[in-house]
C-alpha atoms as one frame of an Amber mdcrd trajectory, in Angstrom:
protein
  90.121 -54.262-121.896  91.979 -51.098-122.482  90.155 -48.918-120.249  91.243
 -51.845-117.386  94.522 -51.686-119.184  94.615 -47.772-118.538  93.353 -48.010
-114.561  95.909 -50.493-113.772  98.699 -48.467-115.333  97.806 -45.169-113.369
  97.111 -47.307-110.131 100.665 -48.790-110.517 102.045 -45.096-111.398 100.544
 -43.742-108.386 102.328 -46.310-106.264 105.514 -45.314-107.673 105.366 -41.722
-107.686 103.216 -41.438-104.418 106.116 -43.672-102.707 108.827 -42.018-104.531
 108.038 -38.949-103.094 107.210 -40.173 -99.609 110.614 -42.514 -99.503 112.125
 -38.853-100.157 110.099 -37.095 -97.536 110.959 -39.922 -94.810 115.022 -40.213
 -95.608 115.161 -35.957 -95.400 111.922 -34.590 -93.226 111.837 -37.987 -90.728
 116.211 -38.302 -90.913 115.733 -42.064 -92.048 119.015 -41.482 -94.528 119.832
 -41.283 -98.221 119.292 -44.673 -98.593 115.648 -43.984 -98.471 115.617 -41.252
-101.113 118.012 -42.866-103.295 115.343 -45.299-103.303 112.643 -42.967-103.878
 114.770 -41.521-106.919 114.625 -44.461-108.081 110.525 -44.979-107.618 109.900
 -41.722-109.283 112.000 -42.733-111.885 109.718 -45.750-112.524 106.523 -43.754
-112.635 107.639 -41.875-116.013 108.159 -45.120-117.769 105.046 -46.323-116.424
 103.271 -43.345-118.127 104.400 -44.026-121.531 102.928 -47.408-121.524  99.018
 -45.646-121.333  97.696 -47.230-124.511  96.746 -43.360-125.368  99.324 -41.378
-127.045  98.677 -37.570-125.865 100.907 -36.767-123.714  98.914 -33.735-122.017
  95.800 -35.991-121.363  97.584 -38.541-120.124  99.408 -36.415-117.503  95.905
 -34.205-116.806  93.965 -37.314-116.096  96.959 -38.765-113.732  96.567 -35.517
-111.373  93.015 -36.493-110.330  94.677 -40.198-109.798  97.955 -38.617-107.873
  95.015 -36.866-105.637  92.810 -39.397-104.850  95.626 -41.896-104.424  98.006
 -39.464-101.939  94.867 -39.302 -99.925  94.929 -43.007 -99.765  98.410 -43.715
 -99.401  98.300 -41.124 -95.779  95.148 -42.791 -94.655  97.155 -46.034 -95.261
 100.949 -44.951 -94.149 100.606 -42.118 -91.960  97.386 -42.582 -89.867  95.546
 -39.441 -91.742  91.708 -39.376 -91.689  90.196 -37.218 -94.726  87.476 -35.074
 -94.097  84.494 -35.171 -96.262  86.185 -32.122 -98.301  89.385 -34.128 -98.710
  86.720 -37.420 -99.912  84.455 -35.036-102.049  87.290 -33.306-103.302  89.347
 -36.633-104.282  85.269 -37.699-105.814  85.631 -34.924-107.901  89.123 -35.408
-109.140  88.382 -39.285-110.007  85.428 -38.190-111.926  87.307 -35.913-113.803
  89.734 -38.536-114.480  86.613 -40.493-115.960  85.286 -37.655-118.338  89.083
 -36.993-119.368  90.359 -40.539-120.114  87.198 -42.623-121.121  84.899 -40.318
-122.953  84.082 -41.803-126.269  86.208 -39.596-129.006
């Protein structure tokens, strides 16, 4: 149950720092306002108290293992939001990063 625990924490991170930092991008790059990166202030706020609640305690790993996650998932949210279409580099790269994720977070210690 932890290891679930642990994916649905970084899934719910990557929403909040993936739309943080796209609300940001779309209130100053796409002139929708300040509204929308007040908001996305506010999202990326969220993300760093969704970090602490990893049931690990290190710090380092924690963030290290949420990069591959932050890759994968920006990939995602684009293909999702903004209509982009990965190449195989941008899937095997994103394969890569989530396997990496894997060896960092779940290997038995």
């Amino acid at each position: 149950m932890t290891a679930a625990r642990s994916i649905a924490l970084f899934i719910v991170a990557a929403l909040f720092e993936i739309g943080g930092a796209w609300l940001i991008w779309q209130g100053i790059r796409e002139h929708k306002g300040y509204l929308w990166v007040g908001a996305g202030v506010l999202a990326l706020g969220a993300y760093g108290f969704v970090a602490t609640l990893q049931p690990d305690a290190n710090f380092g790993r924690i963030l290290a293992a949420y990069g591959g996650i932050f890759v994968a998932g920006s990939l995602a949210w684009a293909m999702v939001l903004d209509g982009f279409r990965p190449d195989r580099w941008d899937i095997t790269g994103a394969v890569i990063c989530l396997a990496g994720v894997g060896v960092i977070m779940y290997s038995p210690r």
